[in-house]
LUMDONU-625166 format. One line per field, with one value per residue (C-alpha): residue number from 1; residue in one letter; chain; x, y, z. Coordinates in Angstrom, 3 decimals, padded with zeros to 6 digits, always signed. Last residue first. Example, Ala and Ser with C-alpha at 12.3 -4.5 7.8 and 13.67 -1.06 7.14 Angstrom:
! LUMDONU-625166
n	[2|1]
res	[S|A]
chain	[A|A]
px	[+013.670|+012.300]
py	[-001.060|-004.500]
pz	[+007.140|+007.800]
***
This chain:
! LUMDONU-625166
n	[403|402|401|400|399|398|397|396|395|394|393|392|391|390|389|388|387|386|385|384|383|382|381|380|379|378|377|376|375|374|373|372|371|370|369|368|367|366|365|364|363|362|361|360|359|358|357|356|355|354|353|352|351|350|349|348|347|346|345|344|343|342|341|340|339|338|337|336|335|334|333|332|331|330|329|328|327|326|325|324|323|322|321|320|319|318|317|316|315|314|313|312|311|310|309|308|307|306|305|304|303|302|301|300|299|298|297|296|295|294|293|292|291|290|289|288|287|286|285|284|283|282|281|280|279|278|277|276|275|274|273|272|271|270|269|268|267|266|265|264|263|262|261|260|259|258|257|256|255|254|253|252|251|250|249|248|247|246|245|244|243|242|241|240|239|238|237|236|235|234|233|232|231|230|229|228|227|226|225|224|223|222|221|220|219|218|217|216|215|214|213|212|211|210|209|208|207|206|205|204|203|202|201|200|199|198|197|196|195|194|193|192|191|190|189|188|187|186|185|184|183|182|181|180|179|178|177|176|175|174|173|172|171|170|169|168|167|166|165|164|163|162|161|160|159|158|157|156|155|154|153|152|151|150|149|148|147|146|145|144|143|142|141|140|139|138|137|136|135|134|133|132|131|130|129|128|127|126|125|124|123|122|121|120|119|118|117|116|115|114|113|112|111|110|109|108|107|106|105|104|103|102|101|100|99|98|97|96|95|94|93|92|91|90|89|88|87|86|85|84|83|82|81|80|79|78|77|76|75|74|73|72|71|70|69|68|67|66|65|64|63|62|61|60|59|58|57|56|55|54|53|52|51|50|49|48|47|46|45|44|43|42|41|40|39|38|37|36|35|34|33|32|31|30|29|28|27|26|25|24|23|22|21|20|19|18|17|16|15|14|13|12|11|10|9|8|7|6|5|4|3|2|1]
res	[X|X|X|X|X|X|X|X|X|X|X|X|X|X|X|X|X|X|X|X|X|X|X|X|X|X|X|X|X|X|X|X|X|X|X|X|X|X|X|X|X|X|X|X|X|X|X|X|X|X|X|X|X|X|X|X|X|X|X|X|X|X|X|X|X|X|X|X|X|X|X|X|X|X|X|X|X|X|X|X|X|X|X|X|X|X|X|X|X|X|X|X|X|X|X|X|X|X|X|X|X|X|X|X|X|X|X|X|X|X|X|X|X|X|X|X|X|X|X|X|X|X|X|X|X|X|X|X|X|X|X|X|X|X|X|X|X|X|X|X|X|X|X|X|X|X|X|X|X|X|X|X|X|X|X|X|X|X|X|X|X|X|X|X|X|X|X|X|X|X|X|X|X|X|X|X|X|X|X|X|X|X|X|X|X|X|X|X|X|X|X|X|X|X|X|X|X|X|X|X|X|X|X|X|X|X|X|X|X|X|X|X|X|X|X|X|X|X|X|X|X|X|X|X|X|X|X|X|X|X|X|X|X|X|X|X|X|X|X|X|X|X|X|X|X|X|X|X|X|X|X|X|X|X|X|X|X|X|X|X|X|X|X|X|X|X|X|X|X|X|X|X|X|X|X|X|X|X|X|X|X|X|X|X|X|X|X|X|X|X|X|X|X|X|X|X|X|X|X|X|X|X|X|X|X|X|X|X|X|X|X|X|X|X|X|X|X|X|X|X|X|X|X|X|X|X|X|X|X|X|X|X|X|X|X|X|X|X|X|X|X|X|X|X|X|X|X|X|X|X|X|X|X|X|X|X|X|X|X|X|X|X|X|X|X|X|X|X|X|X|X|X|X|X|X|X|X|X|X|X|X|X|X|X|X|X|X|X|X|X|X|X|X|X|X|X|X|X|X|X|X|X|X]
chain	[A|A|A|A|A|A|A|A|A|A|A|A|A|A|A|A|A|A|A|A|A|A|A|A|A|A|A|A|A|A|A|A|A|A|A|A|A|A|A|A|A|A|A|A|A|A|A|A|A|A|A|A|A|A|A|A|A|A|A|A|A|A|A|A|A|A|A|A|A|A|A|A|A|A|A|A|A|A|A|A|A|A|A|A|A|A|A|A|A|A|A|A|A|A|A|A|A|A|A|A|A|A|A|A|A|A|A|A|A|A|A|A|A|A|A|A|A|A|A|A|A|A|A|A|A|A|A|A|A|A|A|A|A|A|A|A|A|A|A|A|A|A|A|A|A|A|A|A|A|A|A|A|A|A|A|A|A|A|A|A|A|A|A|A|A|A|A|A|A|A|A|A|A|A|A|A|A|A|A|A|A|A|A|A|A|A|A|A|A|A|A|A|A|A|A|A|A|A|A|A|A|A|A|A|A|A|A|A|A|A|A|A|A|A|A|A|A|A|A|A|A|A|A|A|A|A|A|A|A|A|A|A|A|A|A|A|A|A|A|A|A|A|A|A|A|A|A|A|A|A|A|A|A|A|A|A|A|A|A|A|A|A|A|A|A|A|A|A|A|A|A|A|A|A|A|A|A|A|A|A|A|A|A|A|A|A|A|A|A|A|A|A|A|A|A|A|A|A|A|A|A|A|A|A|A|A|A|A|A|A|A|A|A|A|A|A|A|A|A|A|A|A|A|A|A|A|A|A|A|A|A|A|A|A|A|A|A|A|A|A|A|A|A|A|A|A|A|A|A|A|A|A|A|A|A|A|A|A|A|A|A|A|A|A|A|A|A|A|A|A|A|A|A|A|A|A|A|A|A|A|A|A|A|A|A|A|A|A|A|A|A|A|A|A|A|A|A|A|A|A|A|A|A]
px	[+011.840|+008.898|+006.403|+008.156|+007.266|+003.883|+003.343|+004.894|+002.714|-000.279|+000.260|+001.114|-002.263|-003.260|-002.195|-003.065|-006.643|-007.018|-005.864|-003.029|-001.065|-003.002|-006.194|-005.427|-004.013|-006.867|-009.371|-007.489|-007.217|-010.681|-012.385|-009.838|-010.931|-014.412|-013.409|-013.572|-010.246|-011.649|-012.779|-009.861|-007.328|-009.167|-008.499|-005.100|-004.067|-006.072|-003.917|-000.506|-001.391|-002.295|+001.361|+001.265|+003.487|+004.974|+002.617|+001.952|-000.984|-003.389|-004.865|-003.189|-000.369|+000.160|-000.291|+000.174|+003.637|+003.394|+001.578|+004.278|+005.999|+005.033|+005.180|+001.579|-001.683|-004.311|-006.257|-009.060|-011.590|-012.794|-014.143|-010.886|-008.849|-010.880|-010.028|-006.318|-006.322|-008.251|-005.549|-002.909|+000.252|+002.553|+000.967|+002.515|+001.914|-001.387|-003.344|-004.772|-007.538|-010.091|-010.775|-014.875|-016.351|-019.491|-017.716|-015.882|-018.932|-020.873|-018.197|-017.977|-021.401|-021.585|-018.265|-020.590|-017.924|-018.233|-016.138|-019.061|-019.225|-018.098|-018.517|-016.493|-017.637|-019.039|-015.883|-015.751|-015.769|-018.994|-018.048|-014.719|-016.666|-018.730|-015.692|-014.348|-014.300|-015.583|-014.367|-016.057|-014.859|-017.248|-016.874|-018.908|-018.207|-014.607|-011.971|-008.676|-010.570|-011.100|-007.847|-006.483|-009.064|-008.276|-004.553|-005.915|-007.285|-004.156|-003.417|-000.695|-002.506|-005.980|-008.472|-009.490|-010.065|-009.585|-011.564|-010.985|-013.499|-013.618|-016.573|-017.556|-021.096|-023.741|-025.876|-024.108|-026.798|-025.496|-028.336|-028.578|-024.808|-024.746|-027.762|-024.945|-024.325|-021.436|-017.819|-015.937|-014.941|-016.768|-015.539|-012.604|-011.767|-008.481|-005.441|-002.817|+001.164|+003.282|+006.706|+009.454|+012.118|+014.554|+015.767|+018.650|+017.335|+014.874|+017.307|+016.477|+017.946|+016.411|+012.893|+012.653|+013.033|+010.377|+008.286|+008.666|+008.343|+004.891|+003.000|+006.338|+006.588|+008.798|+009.507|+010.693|+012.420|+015.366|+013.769|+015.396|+015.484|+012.214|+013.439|+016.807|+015.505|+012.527|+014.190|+016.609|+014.465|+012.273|+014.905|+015.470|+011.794|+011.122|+009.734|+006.701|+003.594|+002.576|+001.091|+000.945|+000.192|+001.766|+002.470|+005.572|+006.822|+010.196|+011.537|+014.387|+016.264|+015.656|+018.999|+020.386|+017.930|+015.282|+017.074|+015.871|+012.994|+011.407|+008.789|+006.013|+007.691|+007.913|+005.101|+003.919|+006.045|+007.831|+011.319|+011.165|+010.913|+007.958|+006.101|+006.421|+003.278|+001.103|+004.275|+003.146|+005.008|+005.173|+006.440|+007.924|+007.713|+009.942|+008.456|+011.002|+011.776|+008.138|+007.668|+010.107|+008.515|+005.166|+006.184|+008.614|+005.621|+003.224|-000.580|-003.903|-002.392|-002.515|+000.494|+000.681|-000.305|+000.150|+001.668|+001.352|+002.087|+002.237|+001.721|-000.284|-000.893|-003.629|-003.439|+000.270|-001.461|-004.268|-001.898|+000.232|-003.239|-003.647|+000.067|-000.749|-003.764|-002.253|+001.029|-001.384|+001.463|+004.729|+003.452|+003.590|+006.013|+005.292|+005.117|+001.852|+000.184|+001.441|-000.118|-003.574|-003.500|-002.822|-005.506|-007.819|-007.145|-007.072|-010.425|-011.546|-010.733|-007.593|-007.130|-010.592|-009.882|-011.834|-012.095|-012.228|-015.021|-015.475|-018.493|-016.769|-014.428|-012.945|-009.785|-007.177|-007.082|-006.516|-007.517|-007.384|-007.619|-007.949|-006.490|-008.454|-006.969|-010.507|-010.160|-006.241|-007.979|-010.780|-008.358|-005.950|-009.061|-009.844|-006.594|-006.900|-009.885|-009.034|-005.600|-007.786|-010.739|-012.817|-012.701|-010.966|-008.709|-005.662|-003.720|-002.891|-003.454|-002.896|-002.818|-003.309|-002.741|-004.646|-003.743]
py	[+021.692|+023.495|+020.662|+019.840|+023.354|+023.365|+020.128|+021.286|+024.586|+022.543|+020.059|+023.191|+025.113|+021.426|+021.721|+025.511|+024.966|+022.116|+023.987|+022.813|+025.467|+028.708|+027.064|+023.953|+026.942|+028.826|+026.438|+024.836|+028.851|+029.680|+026.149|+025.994|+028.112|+026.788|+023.465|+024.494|+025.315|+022.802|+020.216|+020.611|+020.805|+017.399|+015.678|+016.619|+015.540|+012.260|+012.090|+012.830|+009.893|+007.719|+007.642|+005.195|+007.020|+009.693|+013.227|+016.027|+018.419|+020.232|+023.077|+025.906|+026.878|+024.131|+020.453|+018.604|+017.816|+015.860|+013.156|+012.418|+009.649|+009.224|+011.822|+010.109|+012.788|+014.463|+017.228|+019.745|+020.041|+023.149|+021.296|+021.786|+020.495|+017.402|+017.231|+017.215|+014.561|+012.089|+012.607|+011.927|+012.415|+009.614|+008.194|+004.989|+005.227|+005.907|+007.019|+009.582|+011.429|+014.177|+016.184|+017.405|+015.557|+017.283|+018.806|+015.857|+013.502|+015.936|+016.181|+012.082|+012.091|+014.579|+012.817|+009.649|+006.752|+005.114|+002.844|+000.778|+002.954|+001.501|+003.199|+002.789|+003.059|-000.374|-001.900|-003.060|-006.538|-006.842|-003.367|-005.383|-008.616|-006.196|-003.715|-000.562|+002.131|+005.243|+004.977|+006.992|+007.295|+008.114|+010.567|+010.849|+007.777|+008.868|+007.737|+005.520|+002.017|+003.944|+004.678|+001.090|-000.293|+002.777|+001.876|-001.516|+000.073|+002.266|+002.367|+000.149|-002.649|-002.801|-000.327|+000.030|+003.303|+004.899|+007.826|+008.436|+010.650|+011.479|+012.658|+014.374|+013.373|+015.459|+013.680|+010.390|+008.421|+007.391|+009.850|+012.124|+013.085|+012.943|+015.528|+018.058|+021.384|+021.612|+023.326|+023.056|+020.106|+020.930|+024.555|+023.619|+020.764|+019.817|+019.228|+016.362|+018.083|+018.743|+017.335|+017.535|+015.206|+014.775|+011.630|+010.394|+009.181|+006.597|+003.841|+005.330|+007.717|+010.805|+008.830|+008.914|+012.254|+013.461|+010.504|+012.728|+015.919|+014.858|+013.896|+012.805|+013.916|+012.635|+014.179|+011.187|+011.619|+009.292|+006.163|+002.659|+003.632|+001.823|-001.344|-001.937|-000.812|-002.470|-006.173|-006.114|-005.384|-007.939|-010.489|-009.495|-009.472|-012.819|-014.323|-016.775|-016.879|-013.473|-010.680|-007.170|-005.805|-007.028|-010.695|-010.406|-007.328|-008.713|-008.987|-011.864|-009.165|-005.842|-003.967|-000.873|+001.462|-000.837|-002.405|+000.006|-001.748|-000.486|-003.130|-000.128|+001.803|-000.328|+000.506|-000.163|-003.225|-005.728|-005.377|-001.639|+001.343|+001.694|+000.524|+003.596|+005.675|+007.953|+008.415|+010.612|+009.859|+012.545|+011.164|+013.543|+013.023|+010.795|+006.614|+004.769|+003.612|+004.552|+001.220|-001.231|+000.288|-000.599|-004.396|-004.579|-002.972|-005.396|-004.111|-005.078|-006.680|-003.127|-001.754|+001.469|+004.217|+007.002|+007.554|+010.424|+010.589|+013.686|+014.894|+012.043|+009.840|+008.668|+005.901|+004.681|+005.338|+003.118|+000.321|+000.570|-000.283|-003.275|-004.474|-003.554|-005.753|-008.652|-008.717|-008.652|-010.434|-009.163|-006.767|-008.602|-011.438|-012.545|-016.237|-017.829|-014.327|-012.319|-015.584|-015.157|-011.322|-011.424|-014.257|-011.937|-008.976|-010.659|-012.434|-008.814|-007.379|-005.337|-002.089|+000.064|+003.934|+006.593|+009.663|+012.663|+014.284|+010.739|+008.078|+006.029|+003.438|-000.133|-001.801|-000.877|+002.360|+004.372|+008.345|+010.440|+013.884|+016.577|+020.066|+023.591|+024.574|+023.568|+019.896|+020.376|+021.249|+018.400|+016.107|+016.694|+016.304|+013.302|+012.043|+013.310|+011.769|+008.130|+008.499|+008.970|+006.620|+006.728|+008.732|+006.315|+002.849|+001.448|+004.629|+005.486|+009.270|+010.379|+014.225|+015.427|+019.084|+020.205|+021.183]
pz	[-012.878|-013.133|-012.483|-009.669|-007.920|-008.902|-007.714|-004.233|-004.356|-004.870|-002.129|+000.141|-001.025|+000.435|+003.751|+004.014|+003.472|+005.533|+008.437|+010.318|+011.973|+012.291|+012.540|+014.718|+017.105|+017.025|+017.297|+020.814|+021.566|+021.713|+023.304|+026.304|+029.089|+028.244|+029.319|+032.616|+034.924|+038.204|+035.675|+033.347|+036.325|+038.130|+034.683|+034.836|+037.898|+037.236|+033.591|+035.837|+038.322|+035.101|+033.716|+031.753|+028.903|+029.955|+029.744|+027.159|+027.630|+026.228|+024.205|+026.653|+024.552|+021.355|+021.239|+017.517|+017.982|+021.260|+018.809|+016.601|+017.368|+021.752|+024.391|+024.781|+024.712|+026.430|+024.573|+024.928|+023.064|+021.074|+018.137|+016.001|+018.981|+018.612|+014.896|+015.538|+018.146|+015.713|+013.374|+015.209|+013.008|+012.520|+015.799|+017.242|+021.747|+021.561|+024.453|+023.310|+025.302|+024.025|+027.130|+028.498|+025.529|+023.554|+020.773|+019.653|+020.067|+017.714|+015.209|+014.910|+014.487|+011.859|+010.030|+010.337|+009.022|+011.700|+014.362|+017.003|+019.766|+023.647|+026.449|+029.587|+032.980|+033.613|+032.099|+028.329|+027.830|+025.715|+023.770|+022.201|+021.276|+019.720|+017.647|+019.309|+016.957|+019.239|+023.544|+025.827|+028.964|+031.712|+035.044|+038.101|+039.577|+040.210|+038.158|+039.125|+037.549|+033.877|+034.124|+034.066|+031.145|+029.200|+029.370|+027.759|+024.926|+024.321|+020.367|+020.641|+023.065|+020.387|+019.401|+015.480|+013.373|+016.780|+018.910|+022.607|+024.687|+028.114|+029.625|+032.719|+034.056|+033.404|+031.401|+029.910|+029.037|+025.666|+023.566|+026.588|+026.873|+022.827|+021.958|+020.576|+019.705|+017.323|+018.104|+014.722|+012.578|+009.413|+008.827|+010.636|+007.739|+009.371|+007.121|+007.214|+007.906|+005.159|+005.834|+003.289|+002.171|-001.002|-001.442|-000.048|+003.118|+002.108|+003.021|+006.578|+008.982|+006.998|+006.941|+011.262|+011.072|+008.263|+010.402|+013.720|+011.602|+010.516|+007.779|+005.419|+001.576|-000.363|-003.737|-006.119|-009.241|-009.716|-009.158|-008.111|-004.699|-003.809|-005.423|-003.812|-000.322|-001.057|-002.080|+000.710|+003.136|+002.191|+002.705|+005.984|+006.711|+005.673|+009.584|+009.022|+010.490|+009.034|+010.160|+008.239|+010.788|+013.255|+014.263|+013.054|+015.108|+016.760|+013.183|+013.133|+010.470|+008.891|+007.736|+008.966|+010.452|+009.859|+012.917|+015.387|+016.883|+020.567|+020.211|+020.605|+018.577|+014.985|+012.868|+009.753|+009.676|+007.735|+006.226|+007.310|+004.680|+002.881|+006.079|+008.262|+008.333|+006.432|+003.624|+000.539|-001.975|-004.968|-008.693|-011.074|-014.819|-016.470|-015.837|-016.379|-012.780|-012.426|-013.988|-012.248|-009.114|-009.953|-010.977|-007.849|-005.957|-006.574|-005.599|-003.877|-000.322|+001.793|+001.037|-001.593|+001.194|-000.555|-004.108|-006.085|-009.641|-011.678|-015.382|-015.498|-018.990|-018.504|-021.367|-020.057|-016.293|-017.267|-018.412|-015.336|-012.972|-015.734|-014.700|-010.857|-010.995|-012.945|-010.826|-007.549|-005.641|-003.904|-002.186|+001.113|+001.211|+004.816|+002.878|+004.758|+006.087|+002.423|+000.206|+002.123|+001.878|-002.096|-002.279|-000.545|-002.232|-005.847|-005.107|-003.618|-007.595|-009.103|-008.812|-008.898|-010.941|-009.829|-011.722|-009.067|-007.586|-005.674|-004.218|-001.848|-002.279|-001.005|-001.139|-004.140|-004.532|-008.258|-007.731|-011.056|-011.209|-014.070|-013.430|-013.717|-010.040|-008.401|-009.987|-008.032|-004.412|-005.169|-006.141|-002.601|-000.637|-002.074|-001.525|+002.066|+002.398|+001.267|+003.662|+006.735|+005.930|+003.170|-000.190|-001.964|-000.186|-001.029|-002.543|-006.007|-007.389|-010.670|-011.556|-014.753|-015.933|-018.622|-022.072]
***
C-alpha cells in the first residue's frame, strides 16, 4: 500500500506557500507516495490531486462576515465539512497543514476533526496567525500580548481587517481549539518564528524549523535584456521584490532612499499595483507582481544589491532567491531576515537607517558585484537548497510515521 499524503493550504501551486506544497508532493510522488493538495483560493495546474474547498461565493461571504464580526475562520462550515469528507475517503497517512486562514475554512469544525483524527498531523507555520487573536503579524506595532492573552488589538486594520475589535475572544477559542490534538509536529520556517512559537500557547508541542528551499537550478545567475527592456542601461540598480508593497514591507522607506541617491542609480520595485506605479518617484520603477519565475530570475540576476526593507519576514523569500542569482543583499535586523545573510553575501543594518544603505551602496559599487556572485550561491546552497528542505520534509514524515 501506498503512502498518502494530504495537503491543505489556501492557495495550489502559486505563490510562496502554493509552491512549497507543490514542492513537498512532487518530493513524496518521487518517494512512490500519493499526494493530495486541498486550498481554498485559487490554483495552478498540479502533479498532485487537487482538491478545491469550497466556492468564491463561500470566500467572499466568509471575508465579508470576518471584516463585520473579526471572527475569521469561523465560517465555511459547508466547505470544511465536504473538505473532512474527502479526507474520510482519502484516507492520509499524514496531514499537513499550512496556511489554513485565508476566509475558505472553519477551524473549530477542522480542529474538532483532527482531534480524532489518529495519524500524525504536520503544521507548517509561514507566519504568525495560528496563534494571536488577530494577526499575521504583530512587529511592526511592537505587540506582545499574544504572549498571554489577545486583547484591544493594536493591529485591526491588518490583515485580516475588521471594523470591529474580537481578538480576545478569538484567542480564547484557538488556543482552546488548536491544542485540542495530541499529534501535531510543528514545523516553523525560521528560527525567529521556532522562537516566537515556544513563548506561545503553541509551546507544548513539539517544534522544529525547516527552512523554505531555493530551486538553484532555476534561480541561478541568468543573462538578461532587463537594463534595456526598463531603460535602465548602465545605471546601478536596486531591486526589491513583494507579493504586495505597503508601510511593513518598506514602500515608503523606498520613497526616502530613493531621494539620498545619485542620478546614476534606479530602484526597482516588482509587485507594486497602478495606483502604486502612478506615485512612484522619478527614480523608482514600478512592475506590476508576476507570476513569471523567468522574469523574476532575470531581474534577480541583473540588479547590482537586492534590498529588503521589511521589517515582518518569517523567512524572506525574495532575499533567498536573489542570493541564488548571485546578488547581493540588504536587509532589516528585523524577524527573520538577518538569518538568511552569510560571509560576504550582504549586510545587516537598523531599521531606517539610510546613511548605512548609501555606505553600502558606494562599497558594492566600489567592491563590484562580482566579488559577491560565488559565495552568495554558495551559501544559499549549503544552507537552503531545495533539495535539502524537502529530504527534511521526508525525513520528518518518515520519522512520524514510525512512531
Amino acid at each position: 500500500m501506498k503512502n498518502k499524503l494530504l495537503q491543505i493550504n489556501v492557495v495550489a501551486n502559486s505563490g510562496s506557500t502554493g509552491r512549497i506544497t507543490e514542492k513537498i508532493g512532487i518530493k513524496v510522488l518521487d518517494e512512490g507516495w500519493e499526494s493530495y493538495i486541498a486550498y481554498g483560493r485559487w490554483g495552478y495546474p498540479s502533479k498532485s490531486h487537487l482538491i478545491k474547498i469550497g466556492s468564491q461565493l463561500e470566500v467572499l461571504i466568509h471575508g465579508i462576515r470576518s471584516r463585520i464580526t473579526d471572527k475569521h475562520g469561523y465560517y465555511s462550515c459547508s466547505a470544511t465539512r465536504k473538505l473532512i469528507k474527502e479526507i474520510i475517503k482519502i484516507n492520509p497517512d499524514i496531514i499537513h497543514l499550512h496556511n489554513i486562514h485565508g476566509y475558505y475554512l472553519n477551524f473549530k469544525i477542522l480542529f474538532d476533526f483532527l482531534a480524532q483524527y489518529n495519524k500524525p498531523i504536520v503544521w507548517t507555520l509561514h507566519d504568525c496567525w495560528s496563534y494571536t487573536g488577530h494577526c499575521a503579524h504583530y512587529t511592526a506595532v511592537g505587540c506582545n500580548k499574544w504572549q498571554n492573552q489577545c486583547y484591544k488589538c493594536p493591529n485591526i486594520k491588518s490583515y485580516p481587517k475588521s471594523y470591529i475589535d474580537n481578538s480576545e475572544k478569538n484567542y480564547i477559542e484557538k488556543k482552546n481549539y488548536f491544542n485540542k490534538v495530541h499529534n501535531i509536529q510543528i514545523v516553523t520556517v525560521s528560527e525567529w518564528l521556532h522562537q516566537q512559537v515556544q513563548k506561545s500557547f503553541l509551546k507544548n508541542y513539539p517544534i522544529t524549523t525547516i527552512y523554505n528551499g531555493i530551486n538553484t537550478e532555476i534561480y541561478k545567475p541568468t543573462p538578461s535584456s532587463i537594463r534595456n527592456q526598463y531603460n535602465i542601461n548602465t545605471r546601478f540598480m536596486i531591486l526589491s521584490v513583494a507579493s504586495y508593497w505597503n508601510q511593513q514591507k518598506g514602500l515608503y522607506d523606498f520613497y526616502e532612499l530613493s531621494e539620498m541617491l545619485p542620478e546614476d542609480c534606479v530602484i526597482v520595485l516588482v509587485g507594486v499595483n497602478k495606483q502604486q506605479i502612478k506615485n512612484l518617484p522619478h527614480n523608482i520603477i514600478g512592475i506590476p507582481k508576476t507570476e513569471s519565475v523567468s522574469e523574476l530570475v532575470e531581474l534577480y540576476s541583473t540588479a547590482d544589491v537586492y534590498i529588503s526593507f521589511s521589517i515582518e519576514e518569517t523567512f524572506g523569500m525574495t532575499i533567498a532567491e536573489s542570493m541564488a542569482c548571485g546578488t547581493p543583499t540588504i536587509v532589516y535586523n528585523s524577524t527573520a531576515c538577518p538569518e538568511l545573510i552569510g560571509e560576504n553575501t550582504g549586510f545587516i543594518i537598523n531599521p531606517k537607517d539610510f546613511n548605512k544603505v548609501m555606505e553600502l551602496i558606494k562599497k558594492i559599487r566600489l567592491t563590484g558585484k562580482d566579488s559577491y556572485i560565488q559565495p552568495c550561491r554558495k551559501h544559499i546552497i549549503q544552507n537552503f537548497s531545495e533539495n535539502k528542505t524537502y529530504n527534511q520534509y521526508i525525513s520528518l514524515y518518515k520519522h512520524l510515521l514510525e512512531q
